[in-house]
N, C-alpha and C positions, 0 to 999 in steps of 0.2 A: 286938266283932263276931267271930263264929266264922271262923276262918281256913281258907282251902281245903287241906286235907289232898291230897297227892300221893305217890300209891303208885311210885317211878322203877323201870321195870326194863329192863336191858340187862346182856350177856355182861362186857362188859368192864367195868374198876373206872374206867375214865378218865371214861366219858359216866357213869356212874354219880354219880362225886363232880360234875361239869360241872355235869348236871341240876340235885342233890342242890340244888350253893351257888348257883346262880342261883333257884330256889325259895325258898332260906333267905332270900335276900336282899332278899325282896319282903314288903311290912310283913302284905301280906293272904293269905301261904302258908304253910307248911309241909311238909317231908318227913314222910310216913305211914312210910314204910320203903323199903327197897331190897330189889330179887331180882335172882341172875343169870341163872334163867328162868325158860320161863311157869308152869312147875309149881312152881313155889316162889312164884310171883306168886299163880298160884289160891289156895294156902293159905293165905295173906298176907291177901288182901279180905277174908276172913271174919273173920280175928284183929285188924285194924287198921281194918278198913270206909273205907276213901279214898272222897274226892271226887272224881278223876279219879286218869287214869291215865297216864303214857307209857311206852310201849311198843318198845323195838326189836325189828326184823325179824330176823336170824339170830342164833339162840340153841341152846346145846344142847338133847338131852334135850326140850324144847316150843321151837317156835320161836314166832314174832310172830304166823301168821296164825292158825297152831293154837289159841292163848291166846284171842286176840280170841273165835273163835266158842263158845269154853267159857264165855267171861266173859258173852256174851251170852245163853247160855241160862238162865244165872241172876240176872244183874244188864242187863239191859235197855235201862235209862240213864246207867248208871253212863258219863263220859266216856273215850271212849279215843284218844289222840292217840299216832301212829305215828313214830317219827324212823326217816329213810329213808335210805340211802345214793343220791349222786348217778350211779346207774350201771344201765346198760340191766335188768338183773335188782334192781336198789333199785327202779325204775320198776314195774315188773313186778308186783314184789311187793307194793308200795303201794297198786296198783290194785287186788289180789286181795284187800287187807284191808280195803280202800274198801268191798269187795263183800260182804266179813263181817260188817262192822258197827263196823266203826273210825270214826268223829264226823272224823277231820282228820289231817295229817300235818305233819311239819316236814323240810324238806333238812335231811340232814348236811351241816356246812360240813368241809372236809379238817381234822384236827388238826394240820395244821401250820401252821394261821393265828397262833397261839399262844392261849393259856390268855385273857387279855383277850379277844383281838376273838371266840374261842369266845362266854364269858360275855355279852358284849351281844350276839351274835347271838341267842341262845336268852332272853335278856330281850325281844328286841324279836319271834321269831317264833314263841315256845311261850307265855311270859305269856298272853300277848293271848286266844290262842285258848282256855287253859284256862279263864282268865276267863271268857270269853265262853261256854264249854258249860256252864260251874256257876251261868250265872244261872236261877235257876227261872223259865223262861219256854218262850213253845210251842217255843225255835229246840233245847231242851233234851229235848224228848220226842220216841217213836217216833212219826210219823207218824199210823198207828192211832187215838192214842192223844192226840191233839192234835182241839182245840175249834177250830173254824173264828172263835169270837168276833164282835161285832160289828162287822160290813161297813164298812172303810175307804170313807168317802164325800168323793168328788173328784170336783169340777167337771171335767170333760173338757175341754181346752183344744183341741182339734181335732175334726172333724167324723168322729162315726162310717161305718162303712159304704163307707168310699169304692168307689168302682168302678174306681181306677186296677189298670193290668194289671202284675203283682207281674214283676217282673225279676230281683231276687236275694231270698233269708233270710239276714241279718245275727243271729248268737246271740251272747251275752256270758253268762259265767255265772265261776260262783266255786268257793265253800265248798260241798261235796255236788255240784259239779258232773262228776265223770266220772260218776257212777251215772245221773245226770236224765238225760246225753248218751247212754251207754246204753241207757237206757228212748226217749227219742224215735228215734234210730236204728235203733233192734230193728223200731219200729214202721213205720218209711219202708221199705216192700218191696221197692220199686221206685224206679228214679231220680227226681228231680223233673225239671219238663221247667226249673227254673232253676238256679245255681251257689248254694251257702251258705259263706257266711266264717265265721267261729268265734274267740272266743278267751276259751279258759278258762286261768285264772290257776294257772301251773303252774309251774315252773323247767323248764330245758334238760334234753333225755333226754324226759323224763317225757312231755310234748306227741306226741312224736313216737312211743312211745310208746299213749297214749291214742290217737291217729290210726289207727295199727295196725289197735287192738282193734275201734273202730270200723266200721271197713274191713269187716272179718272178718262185722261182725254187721248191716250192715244191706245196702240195694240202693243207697245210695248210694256213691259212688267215693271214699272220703276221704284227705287227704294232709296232711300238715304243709308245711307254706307253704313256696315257696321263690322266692327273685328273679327275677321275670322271668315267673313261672309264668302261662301264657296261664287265665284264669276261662274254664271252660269249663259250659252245663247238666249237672245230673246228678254234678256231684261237689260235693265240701267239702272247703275250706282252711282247714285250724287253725294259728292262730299259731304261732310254734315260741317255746318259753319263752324267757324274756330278751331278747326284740326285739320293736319295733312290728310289725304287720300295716297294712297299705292297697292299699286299692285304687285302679291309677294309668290312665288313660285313656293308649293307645298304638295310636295310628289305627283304625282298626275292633275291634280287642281291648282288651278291660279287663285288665291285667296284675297280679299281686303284687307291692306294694312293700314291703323290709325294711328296717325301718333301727332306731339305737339311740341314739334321741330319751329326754330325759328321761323320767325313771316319772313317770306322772298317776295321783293318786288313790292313790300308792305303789306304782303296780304298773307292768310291764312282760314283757307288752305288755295294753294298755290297750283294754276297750272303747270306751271315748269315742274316742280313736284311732280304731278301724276305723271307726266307726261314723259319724264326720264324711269319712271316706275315700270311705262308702258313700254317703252322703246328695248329695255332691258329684257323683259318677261318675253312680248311679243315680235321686239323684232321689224321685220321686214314684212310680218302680218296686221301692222299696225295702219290707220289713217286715222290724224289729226284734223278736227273741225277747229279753229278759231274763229269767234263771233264776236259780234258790237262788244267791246269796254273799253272804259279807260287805260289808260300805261302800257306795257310791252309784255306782261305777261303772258307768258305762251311760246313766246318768241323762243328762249333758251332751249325749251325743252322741245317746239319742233324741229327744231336744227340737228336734236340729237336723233329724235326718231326719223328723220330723212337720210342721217348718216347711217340707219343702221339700214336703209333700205325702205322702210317705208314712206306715206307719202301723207300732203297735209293740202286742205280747200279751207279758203279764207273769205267770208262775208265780204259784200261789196263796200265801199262807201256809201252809194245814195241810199240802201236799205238799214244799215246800223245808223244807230243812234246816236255811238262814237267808234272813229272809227281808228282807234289807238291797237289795241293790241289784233287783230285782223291786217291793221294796214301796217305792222312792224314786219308781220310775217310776208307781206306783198312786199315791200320796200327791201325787205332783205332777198329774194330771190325764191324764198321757201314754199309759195303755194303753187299746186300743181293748176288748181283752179279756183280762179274770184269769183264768186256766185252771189246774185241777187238770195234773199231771205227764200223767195216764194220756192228756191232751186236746191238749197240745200238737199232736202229729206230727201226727194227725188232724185239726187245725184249718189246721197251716200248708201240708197236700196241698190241701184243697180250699180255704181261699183261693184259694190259687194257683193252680187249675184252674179256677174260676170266675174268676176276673180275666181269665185268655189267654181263654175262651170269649167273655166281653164283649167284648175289643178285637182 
């Protein structure tokens, strides 16, 4: 079998040889070649043609975000995964090449973990992901350019249409998920008259971060989570990376609760987490968003909020990026409706404004 060629580039020789041997060392890889920047990476794709790519962010001479959008204009799909510094301007930066066309990112761990626990970090958090963009499949092409395919058909296991009156929006989302969050916030003009909780799978910094930018672009009020924080309408609380998110009943107020409960589903903080947090507090005044990520997370915990009566819309295939934990929730029967990205924000205002009208 043809083994995934891996083009490594970054400034320094250390994350270079890091990458290099953790690649070598996987039966189904190879190193393409090494650059110490993007201008020497450009010239490289042509002469060696890789299967993916990783990418560090500051670089002489071309830095990281710079490369990504050249590489895009002529390689399309070519995979590009971003190793990021764990620090308010690594966040930053990550986002901005989120926004270029970079496929995914990996924290940098400190190099002073040592050389070992380096190497299985980057076995266990760059593999997977490279893997995973070189499979010929739709999670691997531009959007555009992606077959909707034949229509996943699932029994519904709850009753469409309900007429219960919507009290919060619960979103979980992943892989491709600050750009989707982007796109449905751009579109929310104006507050919702309810609170939205949030948690996309991100490390510390980064969440906080994405919150920010958020902030910035739409009419909603949005915040990285913090203890105690009274849930109020008209804003949104995003998890803050590396800790659970819930939401806790505290006499007439719903509060945020933090804490640092095992990872589910390998992550932390965990849809399923909020999401059974929500189901609990709110009920049957609950609606669940799942969007583009990897794995099934989300899954458990919309099952519970549909049992208690409320309801859950899951991103389509052709518009995510991946369509793992969205398409668990279609596959099992739980989404009321699959909705293109550009449908979401506009589905879940008027829900929710027809709901409070009814009740």
């Amino acid at each position: 079998m043809k083994k995934i060629r891996v083009l490594v580039v970054d400034d320094t020789a250390v994350m270079r040889k890091l990458v290099s041997e953790v690649v070598s060392r996987d039966p189904d890889m190879e190193t393409a070649g090494v650059a110490a920047n993007g201008r020497i990476a450009l010239q490289m794709i042509t002469q060696v043609n890789p299967d993916a790519v990783t990418m560090d962010m500051e670089m002489p001479e071309m830095g990281g975000i710079e490369t990504v959008r050249a590489i895009r204009r002529t390689h399309p799909r070519l995979p590009i995964i971003m190793l990021s510094a764990l620090t308010q301007k690594g966040a930053e930066s990550t986002l901005d090449a989120l926004d270029a066309g970079a496929n995914d990112y990996v924290a940098k761990k400190a190099t002073s973990i040592g050389i070992a626990d380096s190497l299985q970090y980057l076995s266990e958090e760059l593999l997977p992901r490279i893997k995973h963009y070189f499979k010929p499949s739709l999670a691997a092409l531009p959007s555009a350019q992606r077959s909707a395919g034949a229509p996943i058909v699932a029994k519904k296991r709850f009753a469409s249409n309900r007429s219960n009156r919507i009290d919060i929006v619960a979103i979980g989302t992943s892989t491709g998920g600050p750009n989707a969050l982007a796109r449905v916030f751009e579109q929310l003009r104006k507050p919702l008259p309810v609170p939205m909780v949030i948690v996309q799978h991100m490390p510390p910094v980064f969440t906080k971060t994405l919150a920010a930018r958020l902030d910035r672009c739409s009419g909603m009020t949005v915040h990285e989570g913090e203890e105690g924080q009274v849930v109020q309408p008209g804003h949104a609380y995003m998890a803050p990376g590396g800790r659970h998110m819930e939401t806790r009943r505290q006499g007439a107020n719903v509060v945020i609760h933090l804490h640092d409960g095992p990872q589910e589903n390998s992550c932390r903080p965990a849809a399923d987490v909020l999401f059974r947090s929500v189901a609990h507090c709110y009920g049957a005044g609950t609606l669940a968003v799942v969007m583009t990520g990897m794995g099934k997370d989300g899954y458990l915990g919309c099952s519970q909020i549909c049992s208690s009566g409320g309801s859950a819309i899951a991103q389509d295939e052709a518009s995510s990026v991946v369509w793992g934990m969205p398409g668990t929730v279609v596959q099992h029967g739980l989404a009321e409706q699959t909705l293109s990205l550009d449908l979401i924000a506009p589905t879940i205002a008027r829900k929710v404004d027809v709901s409070r009208l009814r009740n």
